[in-house]
N, C-alpha and C positions, 0 to 999 in steps of 0.2 A: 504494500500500500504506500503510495507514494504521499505525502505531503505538502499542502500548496501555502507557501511563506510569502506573504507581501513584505515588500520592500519598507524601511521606513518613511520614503518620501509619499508613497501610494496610501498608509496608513494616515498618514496626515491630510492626504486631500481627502478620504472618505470622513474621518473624523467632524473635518470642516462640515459636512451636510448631514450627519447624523443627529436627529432631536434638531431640528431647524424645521421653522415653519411662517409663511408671511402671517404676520400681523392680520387680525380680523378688522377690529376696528383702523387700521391703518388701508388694507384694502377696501371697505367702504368708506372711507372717508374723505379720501384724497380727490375722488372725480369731481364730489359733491363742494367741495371746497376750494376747487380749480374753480371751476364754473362761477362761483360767487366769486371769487378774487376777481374773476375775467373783468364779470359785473362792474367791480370796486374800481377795477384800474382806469378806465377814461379819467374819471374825474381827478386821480392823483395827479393826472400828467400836466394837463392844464385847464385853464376853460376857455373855450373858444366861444367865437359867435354864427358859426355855422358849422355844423358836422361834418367833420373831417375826420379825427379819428373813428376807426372800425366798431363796432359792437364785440369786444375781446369776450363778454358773456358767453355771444352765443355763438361765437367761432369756436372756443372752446367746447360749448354745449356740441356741437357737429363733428368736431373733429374725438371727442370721446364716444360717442355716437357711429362714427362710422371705423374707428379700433377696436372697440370693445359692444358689440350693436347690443352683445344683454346686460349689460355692466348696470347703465341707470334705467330703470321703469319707464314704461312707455309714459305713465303719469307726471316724471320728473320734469317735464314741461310744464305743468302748471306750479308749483312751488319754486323753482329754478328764476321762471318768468315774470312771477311775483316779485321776488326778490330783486330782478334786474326792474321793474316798473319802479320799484321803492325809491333805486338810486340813479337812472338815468333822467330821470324827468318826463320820459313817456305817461300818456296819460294811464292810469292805472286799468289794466285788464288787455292792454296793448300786448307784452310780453306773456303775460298765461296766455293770451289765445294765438298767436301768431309761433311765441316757440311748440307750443303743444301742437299745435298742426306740422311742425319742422318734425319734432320726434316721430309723429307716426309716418308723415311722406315719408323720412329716413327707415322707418319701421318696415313698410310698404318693401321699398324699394330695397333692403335687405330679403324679404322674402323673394322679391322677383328675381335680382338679379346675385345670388349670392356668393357670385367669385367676382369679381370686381379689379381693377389696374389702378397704379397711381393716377391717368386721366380721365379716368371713370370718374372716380371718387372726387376730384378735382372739379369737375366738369358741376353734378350733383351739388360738389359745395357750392361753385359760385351763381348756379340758378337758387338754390337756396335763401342765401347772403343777399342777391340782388333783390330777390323779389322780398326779404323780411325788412329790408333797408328805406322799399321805396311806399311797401306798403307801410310802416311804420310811419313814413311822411306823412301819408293819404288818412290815418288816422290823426295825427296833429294838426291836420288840416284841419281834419274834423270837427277838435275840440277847439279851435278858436287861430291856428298859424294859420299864415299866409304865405309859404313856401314854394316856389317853382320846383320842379321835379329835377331840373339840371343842377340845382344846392346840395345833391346828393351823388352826382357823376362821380367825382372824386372821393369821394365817402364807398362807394360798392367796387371802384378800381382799386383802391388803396387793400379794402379788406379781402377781395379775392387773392391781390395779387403776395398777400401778408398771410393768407391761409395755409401755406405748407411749409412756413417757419412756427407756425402756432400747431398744428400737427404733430412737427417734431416735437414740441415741449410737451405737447399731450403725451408721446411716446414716449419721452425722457421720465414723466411722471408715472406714468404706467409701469415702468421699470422700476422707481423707487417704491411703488405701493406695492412689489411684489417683492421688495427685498428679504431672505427670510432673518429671522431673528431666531435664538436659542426658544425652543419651546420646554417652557417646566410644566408637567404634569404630574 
């Protein structure tokens, strides 16, 4: 009977993954809190007087969405969306009903076409982005603005063309919420 002796360097890298496990609370929490940060960020940057910077919420909200399509509830559009109405100055109910409709087209469109390419997915985001961008206008109009629809060109070129650097950070974060940690049981 022979016997099979691992090396000590082979012992140390299994060691390393033994009793490791990602974080629970750390794997749901991190999408949920990207998305709200997205939310938070315009306003740290600066305040303009016409929108220019992207919607970082819901670019995030899409780009988690189309990595991880079971990660956040198909519901996570209405409390997500709430939360970006709180802080972007949209009129309230703008974001629950325009991202909710984002999540399930994205929903949709996961069932339909479920292998997908970087320009697939690209393509998808920036009809997405355009049309939450301009209809978001079309509701501030609603409520009392008087905005042309061209006050927004540079607002839906900026965020498309800024979506596959905000991708990679969704990916970057999706790697750290899967880091494992020592599990004690």
């Amino acid at each position: 009977m022979t016997s099979f002796r691992l090396s000590p360097l082979s012992k140390d890298r299994f060691r390393k993954r033994i009793n490791r496990a990602p974080s629970p609370l750390l794997a749901r929490s991190v999408p949920w809190a990207t998305v709200m940060l997205g939310s938070l960020l315009p306003a740290w940057i600066f305040i303009a007087s016409a929108p220019f910077l992207p919607p970082f919420g819901f670019l995030v909200l899409v780009a988690w969405r189309q990595l991880r399509p079971g990660l956040l509830p198909v519901w996570a559009g209405l409390p997500l969306g709430l939360f970006d109405d709180l802080y972007s100055g949209q009129p309230l109910g703008n974001g629950v009903f325009l991202w909710s409709v984002a999540v399930i087209a994205l929903d949709v469109i996961e069932a339909r076409l479920p292998w997908r390419n970087f320009f697939t997915e690209w393509l998808v985001a920036a009809a997405l982005i355009g049309a939450y961008i301009v209809l978001s206008l079309g509701v501030a109009n609603l409520a009392g603005g008087a905005a042309p629809v061209e006050v927004v060109v540079p607002q839906v070129i900026l965020s498309v063309l800024l979506y596959p650097v905000i991708a990679r950070m969704v990916a970057a974060f999706d790697r750290f919420r899967l880091i494992p940690f020592r599990e004690v049981a």
